[in-house]
Every structure is written in C-alpha cells, then in structure tokens.
N, C-alpha and C positions, 0 to 999 in steps of 0.2 A: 676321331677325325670326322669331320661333318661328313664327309662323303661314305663314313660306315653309319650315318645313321637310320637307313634303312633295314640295314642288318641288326640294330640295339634295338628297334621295333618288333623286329621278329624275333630275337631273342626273349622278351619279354612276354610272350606270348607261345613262346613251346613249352609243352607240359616236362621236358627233358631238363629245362630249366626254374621248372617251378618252384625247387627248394629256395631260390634267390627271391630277396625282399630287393628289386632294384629301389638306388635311390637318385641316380641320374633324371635331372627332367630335361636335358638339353635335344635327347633324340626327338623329342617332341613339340619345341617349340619352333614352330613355322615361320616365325619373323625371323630365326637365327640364320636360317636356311634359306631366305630370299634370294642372299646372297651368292647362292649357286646359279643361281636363275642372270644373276650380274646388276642386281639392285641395292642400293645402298643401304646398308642400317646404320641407323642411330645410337649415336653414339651412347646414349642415354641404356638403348636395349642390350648394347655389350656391355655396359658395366655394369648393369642388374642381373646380366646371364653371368659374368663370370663369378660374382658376389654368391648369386646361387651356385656354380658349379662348387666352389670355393667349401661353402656350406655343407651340401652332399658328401663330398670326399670326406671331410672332418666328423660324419656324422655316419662313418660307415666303416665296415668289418675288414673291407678289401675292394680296392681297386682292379676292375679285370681291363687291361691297355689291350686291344686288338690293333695291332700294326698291318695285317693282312697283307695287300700289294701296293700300301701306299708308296709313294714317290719318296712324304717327307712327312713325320709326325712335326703337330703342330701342341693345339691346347692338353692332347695325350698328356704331355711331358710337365707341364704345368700342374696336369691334376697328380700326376707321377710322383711330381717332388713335393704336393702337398700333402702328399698322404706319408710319403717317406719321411717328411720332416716331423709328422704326426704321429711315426712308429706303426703306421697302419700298413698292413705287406698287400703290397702289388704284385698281382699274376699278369703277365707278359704274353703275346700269343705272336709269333714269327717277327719280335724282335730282333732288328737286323746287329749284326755279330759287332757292327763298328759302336755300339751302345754301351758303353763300356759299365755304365751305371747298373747294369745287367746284373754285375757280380756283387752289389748290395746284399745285404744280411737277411732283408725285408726282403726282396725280389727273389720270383719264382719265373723262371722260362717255359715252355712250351709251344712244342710245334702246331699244334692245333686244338684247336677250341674245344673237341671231346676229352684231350688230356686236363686240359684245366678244367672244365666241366667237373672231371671226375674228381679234380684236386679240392677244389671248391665244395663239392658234396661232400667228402671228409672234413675239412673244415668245419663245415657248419655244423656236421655233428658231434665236431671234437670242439667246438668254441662257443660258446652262448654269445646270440648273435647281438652287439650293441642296442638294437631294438627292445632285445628280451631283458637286458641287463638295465633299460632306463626303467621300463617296467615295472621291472622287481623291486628296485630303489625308491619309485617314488610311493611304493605298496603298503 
C-alpha cells in the first residue's frame, strides 16, 4: 500500500533483509506518491507504474503483501493475484482473517514480518532464486 512505502525503503536497506534481491520499484517512485500529498497523477504514470508493477511480480520468487494497520488493501491484492495466477507463492504479514484467499495453496500467513523474514530466508536457500536461474540458462 502506498502508505507502507516507507517501510519497503527501509526494508531494503536492513542488513536482516539482505538475502532478498527486491524487485519492487514502486516504493520508490515519487510521482506515485504525490498523491498522498493530494496532487493529481497522470494518468499516463499509473499505467506505466502498474505495467512495471505487473512485470516485477512476474519476474520474481515471492510476493511478500504487508497488510500492517491498513484500513483497506488496495494494489496489494492486484499484485497478490498476479503472482497467484503465475504459481509464484505470496507470504502474507497480518492479513486480516475476512481474506479468505488466505487459504490458497501458494499463500503463506504470518503475524509479523520477523516470521516471514525467517520463512523467506529458508526459501531462498531451498530455491534458486529466478535471478540465478535466468542466469544459468542464458550461460
């Protein structure tokens, strides 16, 4: 959600999450986030931003959805079911109970970000990360 994108800044940047290759560029683009401010975007910069959001999910190992204290997940859900539809598994963090899609094959729950943290660190050492695997292919 836009208003955890201060916290996907800082995530990328703790050495606790250093094993993760993020491939999200949305916490970072500043025209997306005007909009908190109550300035209009362009219509042009959403549909380039979700085309890249779109991209990233498809181009990645796992989806980590922080739900935190929001009110109401928004684009979350979108990048949720593109990864779902992609067989790529999404880790969950205080996914509220009424989410029913929770109970997916693919989906993973967790109360807090350290438990996925840790979930995610087994991962990536029990999976060769999409990155490694284009790699080796094109070798």
């Amino acid at each position: 959600m836009l208003h955890h994108h201060a916290l996907w800044q800082m995530l990328r940047t703790d050495p606790d999450w250093g094993f993760v290759e993020w491939t999200a560029s949305w916490p970072n683009k500043a025209e997306i986030h005007q909009d908190l401010a109550g300035e209009q975007v362009s219509e042009e910069a959403l549909v380039n931003s979700w085309m890249d959001n779109v991209n990233e999910v498809l181009s990645s190992d796992f989806v980590l959805l922080y739900a935190g204290q929001a009110p109401r997940l928004r684009g979350a859900l979108i990048e949720a079911g593109v990864a779902l539809g992609a067989g790529i598994p999404v880790c969950t963090v205080g996914l509220p109970l009424d989410h029913t899609w929770r109970h997916h094959r693919q989906v993973r729950w967790f109360p807090n970000l350290a438990e996925a943290r840790f979930h995610l660190f087994k991962y990536t050492i029990a999976v060769p990360p999409n990155s490694r695997k284009r790699k080796e292919s094109n070798e």
